[in-house]
Z-matrix of the N, CA and C atoms (Angstrom, degrees):
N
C 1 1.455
C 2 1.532 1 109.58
N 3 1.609 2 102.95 1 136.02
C 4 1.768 3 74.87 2 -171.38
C 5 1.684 4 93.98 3 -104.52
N 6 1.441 5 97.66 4 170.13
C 7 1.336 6 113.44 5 177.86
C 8 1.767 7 115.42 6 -115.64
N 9 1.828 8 93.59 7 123.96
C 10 1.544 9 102.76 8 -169.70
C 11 1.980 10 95.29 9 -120.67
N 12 1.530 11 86.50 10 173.22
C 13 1.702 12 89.74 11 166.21
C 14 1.064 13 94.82 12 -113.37
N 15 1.669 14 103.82 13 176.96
C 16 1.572 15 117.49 14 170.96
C 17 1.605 16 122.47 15 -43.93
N 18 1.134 17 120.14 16 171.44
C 19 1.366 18 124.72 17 166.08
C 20 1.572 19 122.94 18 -55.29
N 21 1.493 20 93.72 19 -42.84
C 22 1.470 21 105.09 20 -168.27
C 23 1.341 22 110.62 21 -135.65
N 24 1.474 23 144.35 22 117.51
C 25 1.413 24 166.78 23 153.13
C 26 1.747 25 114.27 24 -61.39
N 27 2.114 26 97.47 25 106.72
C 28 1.590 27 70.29 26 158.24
C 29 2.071 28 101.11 27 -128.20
N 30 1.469 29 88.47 28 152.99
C 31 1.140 30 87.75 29 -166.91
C 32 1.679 31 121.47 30 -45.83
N 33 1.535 32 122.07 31 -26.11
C 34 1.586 33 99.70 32 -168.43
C 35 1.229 34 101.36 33 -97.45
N 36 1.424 35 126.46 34 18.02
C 37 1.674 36 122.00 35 153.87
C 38 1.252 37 124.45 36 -101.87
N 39 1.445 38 112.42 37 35.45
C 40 1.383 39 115.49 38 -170.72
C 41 1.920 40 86.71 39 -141.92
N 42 1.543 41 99.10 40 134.28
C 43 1.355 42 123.36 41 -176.84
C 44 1.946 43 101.31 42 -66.84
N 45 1.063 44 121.92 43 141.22
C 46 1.514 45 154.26 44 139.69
C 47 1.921 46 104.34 45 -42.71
N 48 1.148 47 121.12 46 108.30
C 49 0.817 48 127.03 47 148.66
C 50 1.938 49 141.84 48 -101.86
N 51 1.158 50 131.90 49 122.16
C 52 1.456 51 111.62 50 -153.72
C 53 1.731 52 90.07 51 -123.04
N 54 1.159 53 109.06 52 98.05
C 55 1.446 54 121.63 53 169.92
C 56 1.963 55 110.60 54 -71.91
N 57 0.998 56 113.93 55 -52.89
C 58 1.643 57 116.93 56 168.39
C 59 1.688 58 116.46 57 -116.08
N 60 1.296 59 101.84 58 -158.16
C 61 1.432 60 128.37 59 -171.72
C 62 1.355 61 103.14 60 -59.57
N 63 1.213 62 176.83 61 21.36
C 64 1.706 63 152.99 62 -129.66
C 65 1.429 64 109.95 63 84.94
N 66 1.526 65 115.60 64 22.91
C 67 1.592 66 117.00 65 144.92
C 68 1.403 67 109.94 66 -109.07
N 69 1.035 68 112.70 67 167.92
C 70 1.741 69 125.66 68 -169.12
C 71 2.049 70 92.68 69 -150.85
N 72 1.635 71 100.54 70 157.00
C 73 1.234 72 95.99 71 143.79
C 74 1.534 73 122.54 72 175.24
N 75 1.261 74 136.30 73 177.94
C 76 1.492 75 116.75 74 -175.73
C 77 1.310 76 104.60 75 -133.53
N 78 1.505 77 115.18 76 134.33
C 79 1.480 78 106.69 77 168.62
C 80 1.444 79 94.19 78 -68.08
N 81 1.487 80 90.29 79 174.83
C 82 1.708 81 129.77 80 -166.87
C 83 1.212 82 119.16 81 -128.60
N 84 1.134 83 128.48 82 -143.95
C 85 1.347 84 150.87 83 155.77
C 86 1.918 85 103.43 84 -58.12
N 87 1.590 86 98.81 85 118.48
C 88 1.644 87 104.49 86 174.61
C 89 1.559 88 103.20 87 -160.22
N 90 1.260 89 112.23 88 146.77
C 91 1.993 90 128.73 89 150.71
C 92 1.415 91 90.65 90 -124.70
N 93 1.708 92 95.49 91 -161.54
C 94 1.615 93 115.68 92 -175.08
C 95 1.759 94 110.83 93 -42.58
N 96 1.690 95 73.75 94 -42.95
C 97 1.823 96 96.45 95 -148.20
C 98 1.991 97 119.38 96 -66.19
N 99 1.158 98 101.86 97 -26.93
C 100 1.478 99 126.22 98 -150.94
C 101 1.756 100 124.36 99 -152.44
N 102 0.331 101 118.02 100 125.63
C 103 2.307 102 129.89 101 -167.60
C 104 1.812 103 106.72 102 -139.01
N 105 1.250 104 106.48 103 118.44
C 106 1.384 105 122.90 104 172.72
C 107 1.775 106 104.06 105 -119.89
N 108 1.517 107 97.19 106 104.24
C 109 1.535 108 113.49 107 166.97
C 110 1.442 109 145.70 108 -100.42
N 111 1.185 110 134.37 109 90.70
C 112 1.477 111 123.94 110 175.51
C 113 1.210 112 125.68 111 -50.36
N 114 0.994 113 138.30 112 154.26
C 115 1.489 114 132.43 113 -139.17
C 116 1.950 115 96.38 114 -173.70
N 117 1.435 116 136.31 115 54.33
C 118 0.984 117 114.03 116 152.38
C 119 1.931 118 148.70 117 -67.09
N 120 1.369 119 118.33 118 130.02
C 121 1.436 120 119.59 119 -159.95
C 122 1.685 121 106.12 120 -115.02
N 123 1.036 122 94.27 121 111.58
C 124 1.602 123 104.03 122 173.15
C 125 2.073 124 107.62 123 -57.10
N 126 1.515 125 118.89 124 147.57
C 127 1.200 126 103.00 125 -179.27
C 128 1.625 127 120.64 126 -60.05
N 129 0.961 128 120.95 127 164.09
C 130 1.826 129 134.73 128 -170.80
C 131 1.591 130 94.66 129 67.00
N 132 1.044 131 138.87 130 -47.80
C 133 1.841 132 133.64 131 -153.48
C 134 1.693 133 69.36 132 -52.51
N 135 1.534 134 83.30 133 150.41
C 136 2.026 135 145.65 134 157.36
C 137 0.874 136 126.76 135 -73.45
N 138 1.192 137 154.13 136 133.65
C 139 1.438 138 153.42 137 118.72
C 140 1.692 139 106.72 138 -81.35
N 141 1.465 140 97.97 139 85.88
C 142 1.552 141 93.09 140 158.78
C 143 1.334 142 163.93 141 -41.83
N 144 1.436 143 112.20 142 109.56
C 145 1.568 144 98.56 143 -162.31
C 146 1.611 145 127.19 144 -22.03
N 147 1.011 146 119.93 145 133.25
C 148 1.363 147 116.12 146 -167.79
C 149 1.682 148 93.70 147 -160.89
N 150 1.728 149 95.96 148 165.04
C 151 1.630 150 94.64 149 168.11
C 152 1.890 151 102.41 150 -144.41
N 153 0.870 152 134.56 151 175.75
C 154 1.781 153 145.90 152 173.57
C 155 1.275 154 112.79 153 -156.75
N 156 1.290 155 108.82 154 150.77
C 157 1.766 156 126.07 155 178.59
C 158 1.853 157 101.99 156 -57.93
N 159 1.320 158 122.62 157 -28.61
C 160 1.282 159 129.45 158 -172.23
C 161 1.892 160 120.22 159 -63.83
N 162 1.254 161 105.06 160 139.06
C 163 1.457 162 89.03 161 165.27
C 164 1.373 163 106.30 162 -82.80
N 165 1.375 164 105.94 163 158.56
C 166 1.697 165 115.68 164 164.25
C 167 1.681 166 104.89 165 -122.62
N 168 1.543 167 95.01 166 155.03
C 169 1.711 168 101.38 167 165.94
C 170 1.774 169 85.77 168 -146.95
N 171 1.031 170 101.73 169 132.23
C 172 1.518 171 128.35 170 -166.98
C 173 2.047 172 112.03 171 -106.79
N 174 0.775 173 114.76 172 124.94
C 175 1.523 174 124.05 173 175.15
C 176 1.458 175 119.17 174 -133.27
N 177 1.511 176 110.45 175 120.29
C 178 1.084 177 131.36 176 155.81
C 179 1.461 178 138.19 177 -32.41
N 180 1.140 179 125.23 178 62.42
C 181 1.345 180 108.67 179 -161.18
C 182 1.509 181 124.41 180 -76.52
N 183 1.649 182 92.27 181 -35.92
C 184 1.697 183 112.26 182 173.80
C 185 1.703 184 112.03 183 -151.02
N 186 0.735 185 105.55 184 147.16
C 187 1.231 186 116.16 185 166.65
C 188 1.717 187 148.03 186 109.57
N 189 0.730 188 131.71 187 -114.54
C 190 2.189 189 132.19 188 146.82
C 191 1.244 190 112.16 189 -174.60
N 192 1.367 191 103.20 190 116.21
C 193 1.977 192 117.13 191 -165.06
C 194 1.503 193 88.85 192 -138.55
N 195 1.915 194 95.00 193 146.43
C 196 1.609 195 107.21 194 -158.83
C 197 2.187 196 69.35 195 -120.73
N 198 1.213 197 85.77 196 132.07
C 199 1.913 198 105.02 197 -171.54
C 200 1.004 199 87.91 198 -123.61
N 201 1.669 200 123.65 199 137.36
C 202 1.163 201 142.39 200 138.26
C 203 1.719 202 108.36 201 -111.33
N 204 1.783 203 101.06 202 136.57
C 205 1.776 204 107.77 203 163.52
C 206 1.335 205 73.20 204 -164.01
N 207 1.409 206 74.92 205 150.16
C 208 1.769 207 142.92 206 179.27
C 209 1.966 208 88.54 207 33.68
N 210 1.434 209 122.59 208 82.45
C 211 1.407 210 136.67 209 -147.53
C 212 1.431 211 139.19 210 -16.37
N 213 1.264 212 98.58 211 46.74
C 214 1.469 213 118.85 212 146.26
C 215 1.453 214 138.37 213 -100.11
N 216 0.853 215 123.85 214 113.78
C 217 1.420 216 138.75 215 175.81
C 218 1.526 217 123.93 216 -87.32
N 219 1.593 218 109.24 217 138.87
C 220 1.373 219 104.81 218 -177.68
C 221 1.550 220 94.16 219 -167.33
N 222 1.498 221 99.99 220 -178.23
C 223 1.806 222 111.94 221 -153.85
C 224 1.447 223 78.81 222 -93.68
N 225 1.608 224 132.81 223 170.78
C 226 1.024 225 129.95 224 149.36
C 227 1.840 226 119.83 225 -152.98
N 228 1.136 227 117.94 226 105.17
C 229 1.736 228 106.31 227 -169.50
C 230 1.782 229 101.76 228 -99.84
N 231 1.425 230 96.45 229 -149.71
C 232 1.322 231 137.35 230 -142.27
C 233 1.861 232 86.29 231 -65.02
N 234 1.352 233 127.16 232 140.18
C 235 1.901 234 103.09 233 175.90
C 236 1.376 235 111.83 234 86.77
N 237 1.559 236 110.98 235 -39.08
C 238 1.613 237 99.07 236 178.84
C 239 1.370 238 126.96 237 -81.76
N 240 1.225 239 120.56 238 -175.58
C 241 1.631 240 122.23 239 -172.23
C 242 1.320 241 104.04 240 -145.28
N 243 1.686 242 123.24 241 155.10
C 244 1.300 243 113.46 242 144.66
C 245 1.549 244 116.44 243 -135.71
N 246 0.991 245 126.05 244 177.59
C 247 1.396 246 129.54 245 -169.67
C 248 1.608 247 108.37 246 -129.05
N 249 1.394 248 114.62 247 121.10
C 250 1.376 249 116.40 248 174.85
C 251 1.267 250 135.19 249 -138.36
N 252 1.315 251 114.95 250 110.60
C 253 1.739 252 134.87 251 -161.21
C 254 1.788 253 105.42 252 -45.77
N 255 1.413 254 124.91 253 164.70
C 256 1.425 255 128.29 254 -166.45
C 257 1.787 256 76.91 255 -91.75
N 258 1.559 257 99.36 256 156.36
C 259 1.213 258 150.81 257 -178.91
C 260 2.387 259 99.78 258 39.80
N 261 1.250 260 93.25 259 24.05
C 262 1.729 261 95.11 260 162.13
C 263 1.754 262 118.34 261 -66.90
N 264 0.964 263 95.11 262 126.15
C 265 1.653 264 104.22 263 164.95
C 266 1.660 265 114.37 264 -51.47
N 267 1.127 266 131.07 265 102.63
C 268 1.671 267 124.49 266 155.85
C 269 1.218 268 125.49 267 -148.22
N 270 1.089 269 132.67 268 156.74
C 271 1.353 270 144.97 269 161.34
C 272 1.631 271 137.41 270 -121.72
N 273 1.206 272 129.10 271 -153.29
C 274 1.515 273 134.97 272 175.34
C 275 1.164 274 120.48 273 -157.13
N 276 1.420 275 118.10 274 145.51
C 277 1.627 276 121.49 275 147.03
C 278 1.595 277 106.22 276 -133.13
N 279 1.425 278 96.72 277 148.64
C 280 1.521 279 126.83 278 -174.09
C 281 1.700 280 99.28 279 -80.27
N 282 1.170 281 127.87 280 120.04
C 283 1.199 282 124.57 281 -156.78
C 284 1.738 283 94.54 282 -106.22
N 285 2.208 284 100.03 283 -38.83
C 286 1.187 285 128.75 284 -159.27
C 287 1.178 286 111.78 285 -130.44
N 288 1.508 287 145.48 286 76.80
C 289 1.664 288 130.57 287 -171.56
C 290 1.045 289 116.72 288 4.79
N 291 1.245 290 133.94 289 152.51
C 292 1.760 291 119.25 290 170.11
C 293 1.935 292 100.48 291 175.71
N 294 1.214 293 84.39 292 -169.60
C 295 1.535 294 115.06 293 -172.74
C 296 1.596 295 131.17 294 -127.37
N 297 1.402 296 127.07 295 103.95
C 298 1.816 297 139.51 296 -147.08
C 299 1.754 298 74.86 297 -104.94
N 300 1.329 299 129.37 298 125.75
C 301 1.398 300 120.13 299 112.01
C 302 1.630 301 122.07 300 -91.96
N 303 1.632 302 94.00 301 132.49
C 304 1.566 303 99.73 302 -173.08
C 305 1.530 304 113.05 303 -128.49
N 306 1.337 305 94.37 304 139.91
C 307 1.692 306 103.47 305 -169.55
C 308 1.495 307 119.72 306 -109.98
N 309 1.287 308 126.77 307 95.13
C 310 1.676 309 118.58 308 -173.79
C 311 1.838 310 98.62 309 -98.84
N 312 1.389 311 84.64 310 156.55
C 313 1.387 312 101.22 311 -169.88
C 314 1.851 313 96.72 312 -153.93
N 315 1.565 314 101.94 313 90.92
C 316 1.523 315 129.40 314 41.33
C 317 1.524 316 84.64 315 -124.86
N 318 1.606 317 103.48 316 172.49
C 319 1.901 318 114.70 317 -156.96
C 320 1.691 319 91.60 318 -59.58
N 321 1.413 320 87.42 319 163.77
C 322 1.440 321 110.55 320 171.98
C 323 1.228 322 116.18 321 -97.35
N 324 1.647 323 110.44 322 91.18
C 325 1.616 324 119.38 323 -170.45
C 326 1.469 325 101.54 324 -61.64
N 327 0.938 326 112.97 325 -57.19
C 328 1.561 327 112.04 326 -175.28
C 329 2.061 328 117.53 327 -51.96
N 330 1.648 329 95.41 328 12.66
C 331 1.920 330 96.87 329 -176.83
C 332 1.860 331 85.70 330 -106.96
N 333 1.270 332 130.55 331 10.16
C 334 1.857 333 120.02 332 -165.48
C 335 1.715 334 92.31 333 -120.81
């Protein structure tokens, strides 16, 4: 059976989730196929190196986060993007408070 969300998302009916220290975030829009995540990071909080079978494409919404995947590192703000292959090594730091929309493909069962 697959599992979708509603048509339409508004943010203050959707629960706060706090996976670490000074990250927050809310699922979004998801089926099997596809997962759109908000992802706010208080400054200094981590996203720990980590890796998943999922692709990601990552968007900037706000802020300045120092990203490393597959071991490269680089600055990345407000407008930028990154793109990250299934089972790559990467992580984050919040350089600048801000805002990740993140897109896995296929959803991240393990975020419900």
């Amino acid at each position: 059976m697959q599992k979708e969300s509603s048509n339409f998302q508004y943010e203050d009916q959707i629960q706060w989730q706090h996976p670490d220290k000074g990250v927050s975030r809310q699922i979004m829009a998801y089926n099997d196929d596809i997962m759109m995540v908000k992802v706010k990071f208080e400054t200094g909080a981590v996203g720990a190196p980590h890796t998943h079978p999922h692709t990601q494409a990552t968007y900037v919404a706000s802020g300045v986060f120092e990203f490393t995947t597959d071991g490269e590192t680089k600055t990345i703000k407000a407008g930028d993007g990154v793109y990250i292959k299934p089972n790559v090594l990467h992580g984050c730091k919040c350089l600048e408070e801000g805002l990740l929309i993140d897109t896995f493909s296929p959803m991240r069962a393990d975020f419900l």
